[in-house]
N, C-alpha and C positions, 0 to 999 in steps of 0.2 A: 776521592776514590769512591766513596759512598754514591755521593750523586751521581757518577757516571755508571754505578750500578744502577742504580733504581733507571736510571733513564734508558738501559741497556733494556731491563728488564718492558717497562711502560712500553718500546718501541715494538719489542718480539710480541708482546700479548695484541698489541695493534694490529700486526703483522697476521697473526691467528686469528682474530675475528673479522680481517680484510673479506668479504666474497671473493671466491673465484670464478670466469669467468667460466658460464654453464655447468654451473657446478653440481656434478652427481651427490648422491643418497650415500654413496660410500665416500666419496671427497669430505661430504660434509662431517660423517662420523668419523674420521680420519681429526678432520679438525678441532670435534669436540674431545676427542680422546687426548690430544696434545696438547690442548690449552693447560696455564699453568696454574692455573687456580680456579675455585668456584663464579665469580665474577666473568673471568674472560669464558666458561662455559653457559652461563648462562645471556651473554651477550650474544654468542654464535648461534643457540641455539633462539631467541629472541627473533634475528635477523633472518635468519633459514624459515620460521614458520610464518613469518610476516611477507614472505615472498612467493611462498608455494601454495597450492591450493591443496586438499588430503580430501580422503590416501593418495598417496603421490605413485602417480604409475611412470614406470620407466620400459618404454620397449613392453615386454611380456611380465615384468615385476610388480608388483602391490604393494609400496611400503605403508603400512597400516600405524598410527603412530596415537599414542594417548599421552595428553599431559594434566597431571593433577596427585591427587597425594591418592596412595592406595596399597596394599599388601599381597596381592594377589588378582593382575589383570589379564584379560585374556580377551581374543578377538572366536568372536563364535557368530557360524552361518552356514550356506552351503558350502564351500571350501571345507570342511569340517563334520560335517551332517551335524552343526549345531550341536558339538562338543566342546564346553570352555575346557575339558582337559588337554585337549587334542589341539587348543590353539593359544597358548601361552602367548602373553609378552612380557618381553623381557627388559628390564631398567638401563637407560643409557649411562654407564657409572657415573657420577657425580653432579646429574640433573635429574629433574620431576619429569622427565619424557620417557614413554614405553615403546617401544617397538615389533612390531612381526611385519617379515617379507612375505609373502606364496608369489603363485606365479601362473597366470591363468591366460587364455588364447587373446589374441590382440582384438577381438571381436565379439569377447567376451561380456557376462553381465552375471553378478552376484549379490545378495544377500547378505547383510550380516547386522550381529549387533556389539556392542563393549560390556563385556562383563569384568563388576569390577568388586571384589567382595563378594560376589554371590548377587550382585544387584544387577540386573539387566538395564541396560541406556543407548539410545541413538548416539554414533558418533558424534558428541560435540563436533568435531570438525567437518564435518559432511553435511553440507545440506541438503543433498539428493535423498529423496526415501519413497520408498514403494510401499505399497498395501497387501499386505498378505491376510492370512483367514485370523492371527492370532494378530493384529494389529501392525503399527509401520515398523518398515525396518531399515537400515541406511543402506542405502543403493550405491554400487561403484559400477561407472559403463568403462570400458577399455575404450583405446581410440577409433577401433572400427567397428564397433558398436553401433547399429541404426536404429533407432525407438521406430514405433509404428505412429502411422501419423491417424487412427484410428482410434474409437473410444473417448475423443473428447467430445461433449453435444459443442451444436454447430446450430444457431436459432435460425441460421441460415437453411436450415437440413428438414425438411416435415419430420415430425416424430411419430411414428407406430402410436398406440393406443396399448395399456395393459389392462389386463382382467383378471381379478383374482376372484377364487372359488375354491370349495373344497370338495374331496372325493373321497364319498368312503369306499376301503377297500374288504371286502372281505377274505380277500385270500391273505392277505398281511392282517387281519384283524386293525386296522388303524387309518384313519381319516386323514389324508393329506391336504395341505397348500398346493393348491398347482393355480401358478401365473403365466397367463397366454398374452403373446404379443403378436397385435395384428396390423399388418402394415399398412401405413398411411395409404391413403387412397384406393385401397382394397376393396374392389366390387362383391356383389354379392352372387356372380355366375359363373366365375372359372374357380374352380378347387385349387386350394392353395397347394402347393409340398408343406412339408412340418419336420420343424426341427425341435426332436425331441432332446431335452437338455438336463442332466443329472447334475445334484448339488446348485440349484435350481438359483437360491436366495442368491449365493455368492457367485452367480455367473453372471448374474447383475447387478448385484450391487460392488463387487468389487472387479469381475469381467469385463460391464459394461457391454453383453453381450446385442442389447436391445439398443445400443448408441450402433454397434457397429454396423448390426441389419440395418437402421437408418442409412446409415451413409453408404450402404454396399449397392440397397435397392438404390437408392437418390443419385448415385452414379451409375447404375446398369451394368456393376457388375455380378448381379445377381437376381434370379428373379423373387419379386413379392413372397416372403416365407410366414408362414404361423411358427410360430415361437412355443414352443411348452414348455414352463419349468417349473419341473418338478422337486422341492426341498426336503430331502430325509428330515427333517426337525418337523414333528408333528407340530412342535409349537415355534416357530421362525424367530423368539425373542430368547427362547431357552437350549442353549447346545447339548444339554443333556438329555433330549431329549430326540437325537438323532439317531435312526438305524440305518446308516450309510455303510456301517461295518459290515451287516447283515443283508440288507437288501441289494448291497452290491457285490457281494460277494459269491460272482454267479448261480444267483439267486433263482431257481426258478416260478418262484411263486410271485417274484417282482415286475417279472417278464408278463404273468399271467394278470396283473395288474394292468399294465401298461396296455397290453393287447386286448384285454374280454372286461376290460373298466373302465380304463380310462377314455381309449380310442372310443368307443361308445358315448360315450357324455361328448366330447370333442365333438363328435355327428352331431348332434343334436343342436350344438349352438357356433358351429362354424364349417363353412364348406369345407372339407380337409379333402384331400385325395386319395383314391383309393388304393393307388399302383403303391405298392414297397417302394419301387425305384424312385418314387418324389420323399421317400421318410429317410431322414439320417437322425444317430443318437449321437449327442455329444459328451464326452466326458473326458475327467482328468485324475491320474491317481485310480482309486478304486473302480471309480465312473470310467475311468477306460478299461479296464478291467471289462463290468457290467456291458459296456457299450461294443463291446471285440463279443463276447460273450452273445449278447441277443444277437450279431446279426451274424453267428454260426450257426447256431440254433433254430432262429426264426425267420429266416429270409421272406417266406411269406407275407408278414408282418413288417421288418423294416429292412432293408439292404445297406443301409451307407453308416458307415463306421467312423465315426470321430472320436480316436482314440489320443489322451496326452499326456502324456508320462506313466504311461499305465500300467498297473501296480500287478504284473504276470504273478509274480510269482507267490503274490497272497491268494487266499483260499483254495491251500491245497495247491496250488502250480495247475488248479481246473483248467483255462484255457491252454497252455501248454500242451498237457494232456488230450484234447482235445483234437488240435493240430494234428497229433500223431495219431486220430482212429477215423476222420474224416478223407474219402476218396476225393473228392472235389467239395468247392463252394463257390457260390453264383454270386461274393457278398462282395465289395469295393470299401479298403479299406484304406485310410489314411492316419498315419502313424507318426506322429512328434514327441521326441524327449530332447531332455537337455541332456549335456556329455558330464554335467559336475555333481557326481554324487547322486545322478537321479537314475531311472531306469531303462537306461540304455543297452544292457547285457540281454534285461528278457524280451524288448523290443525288439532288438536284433533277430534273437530266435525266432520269433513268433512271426517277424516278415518275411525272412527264411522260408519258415511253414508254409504261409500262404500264399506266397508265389510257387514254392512247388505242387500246391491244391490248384492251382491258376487262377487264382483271386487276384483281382487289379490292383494292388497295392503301391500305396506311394509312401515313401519313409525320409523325414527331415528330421536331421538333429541337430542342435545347436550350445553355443557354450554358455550353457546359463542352468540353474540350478532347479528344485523343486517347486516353483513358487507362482503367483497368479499373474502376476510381470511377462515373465516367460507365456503361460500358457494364453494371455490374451493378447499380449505385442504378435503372434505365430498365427492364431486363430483364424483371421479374415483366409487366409492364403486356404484355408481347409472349407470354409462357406464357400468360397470362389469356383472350387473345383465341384461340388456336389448339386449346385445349385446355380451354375452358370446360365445366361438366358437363352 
């Protein structure tokens, strides 16, 4: 009678760690919750993560999953605005596996990291990771998800030239980096357009902004541009030493940089052009802020707006404000956020505005968070328009 228990018992556990065919995230924890002991739990769960790849997406779901010893795990990113309190996981009862579900557009792209004790870590399970300004983080694409086939060099592709130099300014009292990229094969008798670029270091070194212009001019879909960027970090090796806070925060003494300092030195050692309508500023976050900002103000000086996720409603809600005292503007603006956590409420308004000022405004949003991923996978599509041949 004994034997035919045990053998009753051995057959049912077999039975629970059997896969089932196409087996769901809830089938599976269905199954670990029934199994009848620690063994047959940790076999199911064994067989289920040797099968899957993670985060495991279903449809519009995220199952986010940690396995290892810990007290206190938590999945933190944009999903979240990068609050381990706000993204708990939780212990499968009687296994080392944690879990959190969310649930993000099928076309989606997010950020994140595992917090686990207070210690921050790339998903072991993920190998996907993107480059953000604070270092990598682990990347989840949903299934219609398109990466940009842009920003990788290509030896196949001429490469610009860079220059770097510094600029004192006197109206900021401090000496900047500014790096100019001049495109391959650029003569020295037609004036270029100039794309002036905020947050200068990290739009190339982590943007890849100077790969893209390669392959935009090398394909024709853009013409020959001078490149400027300009880095708030008086010193590009020390972040504390950055006034991006300040100077982008519709700054006007920044603007007066740019326009009665900088664009002068520019003359002197590169054709640049002199119409506004060939200048656009690019920025992201504050930099779009600053970049919406000069080209209300100073249309004189530059016209084309490359605004990305940009940050309305810091200093004071100024441009906001703005919108609301200006009768018209002559300025062409192009406007990208993401929809997860990012600035899309003041985006909104702010294109609002300027389409009833009769500003040519174009506005893209997309499902992806705060992050440089986002802002440079979107990019080309905003050179294309301002700079088309």
């Amino acid at each position: 009678m004994r034997r035919m228990f045990t053998f009753t018992l051995l057959l049912l556990a077999a039975a629970m760690t059997r896969p089932s065919k196409a087996q769901t995230f809830q089938e599976f924890l269905a199954r670990v919750r029934s199994a009848p002991d620690s063994l047959a739990r940790t076999s199911i769960v064994n067989e289920f993560m040797s099968g899957h790849a993670f985060p495991l997406v279903e449809e519009r779901s995220i199952h986010f999953l940690y396995r290892g010893k810990g007290n206190t795990i938590a999945m933190a990113g944009d999903l979240n605005r990068w609050n381990p309190s706000a993204g708990p996981m939780t212990r499968i009862e009687g296994t080392d596996l944690f879990m959190r579900t969310e649930s993000l557009a099928v076309n989606g792209r997010v950020e994140y990291k595992i917090w686990v004790d207070s210690v921050w870590m790339l998903d072991p399970l993920n190998h996907k990771t993107s480059l953000g300004g604070y270092g990598e983080n682990s990347d989840i694409w949903m299934p219609h998800y398109k990466p940009s086939p842009f920003g990788t060099s290509d030896p196949k592709i001429p490469a610009g030239t860079l220059d770097t130099f510094r600029v004192r300014s006197a109206a900021l009292g401090r000496t900047y980096p500014v790096i100019v990229y001049k495109p391959h094969g650029a003569g020295a008798t037609a004036p270029l357009p100039a794309l002036f670029v905020t947050d200068g270091g990290e739009y190339l070194s982590i943007g890849k902004v100077h790969v893209i212009l390669d392959q935009l001019i090398a394909e024709k879909k853009i013409r020959p541009v001078l490149g400027i960027f300009i880095d708030p970090r008086t010193d590009p090796s020390n972040s504390s030493t950055s006034h991006r806070m300040t100077d982008y925060a519709a700054n006007d003494l920044f603007l007066d940089f740019l326009e009665k300092e900088l664009l002068p030195q520019l003359g002197k050692r590169y054709r640049i052009s002199a119409d506004s309508a060939d200048r656009a500023i690019l920025g992201a976050s504050m930099g779009g802020l600053i970049a919406t900002y000069a080209v209300l103000k100073r249309p004189e000086f530059i016209m084309n707006c490359c605004a990305q996720s940009p940050a309305y409603y810091q200093s004071d809600s100024t441009v906001l404000k703005i919108v609301d005292t200006l009768a018209a503007t002559r300025g062409k603006f192009y406007i990208q956020t993401g929809t997860v956590n990012d600035t899309r409420m003041e985006a909104l308004f702010v294109e609002k505005k300027l389409r009833a000022l009769g500003a040519l405004v174009k506005y893209e949003e997309f499902h992806e968070g705060h992050n440089w991923t986002n802002w440079k996978t979107h990019l080309p599509k905003m050179l294309e328009r301002f700079f088309r041949p």
